[in-house]
N, C-alpha and C positions, 0 to 999 in steps of 0.2 A: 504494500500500500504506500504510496507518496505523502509528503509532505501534505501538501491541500488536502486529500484524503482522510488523514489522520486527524488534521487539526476539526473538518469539516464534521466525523464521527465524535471526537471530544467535544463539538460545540452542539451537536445533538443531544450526547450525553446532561449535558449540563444543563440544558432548556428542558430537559424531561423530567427536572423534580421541582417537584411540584412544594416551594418552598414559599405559599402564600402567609403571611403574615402574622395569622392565627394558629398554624399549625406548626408543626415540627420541623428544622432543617437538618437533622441528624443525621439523614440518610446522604446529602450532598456532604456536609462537612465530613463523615464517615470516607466518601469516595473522595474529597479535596486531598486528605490526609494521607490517605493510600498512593496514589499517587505521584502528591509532594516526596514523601519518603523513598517511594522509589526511584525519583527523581534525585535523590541522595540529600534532600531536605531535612532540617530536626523541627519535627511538628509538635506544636501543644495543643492542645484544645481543652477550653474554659467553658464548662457546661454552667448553665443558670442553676439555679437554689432547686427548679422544677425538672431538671435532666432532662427536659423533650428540646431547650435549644443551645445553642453553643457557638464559640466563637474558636475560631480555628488563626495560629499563628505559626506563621514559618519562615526558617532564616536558612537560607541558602547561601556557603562560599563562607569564608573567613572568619571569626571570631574576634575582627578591629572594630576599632571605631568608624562611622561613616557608613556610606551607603548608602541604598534606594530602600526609601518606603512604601510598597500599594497598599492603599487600602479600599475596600468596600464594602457592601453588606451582602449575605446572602437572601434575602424575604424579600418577596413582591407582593405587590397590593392585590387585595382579591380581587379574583376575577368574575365571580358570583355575579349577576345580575348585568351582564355585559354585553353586549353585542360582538361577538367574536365572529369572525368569516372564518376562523380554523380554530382548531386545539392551540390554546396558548403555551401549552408545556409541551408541542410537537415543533419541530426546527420544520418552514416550508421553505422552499425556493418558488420568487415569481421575480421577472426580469432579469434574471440570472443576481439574483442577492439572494443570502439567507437570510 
């Protein structure tokens, strides 16, 4: 499988959990983690007081000072009561975009 390929399957992956805002993201941060790791990443993950959410941290390369920080959040707003044309937790292609 190629590059675009791979990347085009991980970004499918990642649009299929369904980590709407009310519920649980355990299952992405669970596959984030895995991953990252064997990516050769050192992961932590910081579960809430309630263990259904978590925040996932990874430091990849060196043990110095400095660096690059990403940050973001994994939860989207529900989609309950929406006008959707497709499954919002399915990856579509139209015009050649995903």
């Amino acid at each position: 499988m190629d590059l675009l390929a791979q990347t085009s399957d991980l970004l499918s992956k990642l649009i299929a959990f369904p980590t709407v805002s009310a519920d649980s993201n355990l299952g992405l941060i669970e596959f984030l983690a895995d991953r990252l790791e064997d990516a050769g990443a050192r992961v932590e993950v910081y579960r809430d007081p309630t263990g259904t959410k978590a925040n996932l941290f990874a430091t990849i390369g060196p043990e110095v000072d400095g660096g690059i920080l990403l940050s973001g959040h994994s939860d989207v707003v529900p989609v309950t009561d929406q006008k959707w044309s497709s499954d919002p937790f399915v990856m579509t292609e139209r015009d050649n975009r995903l």
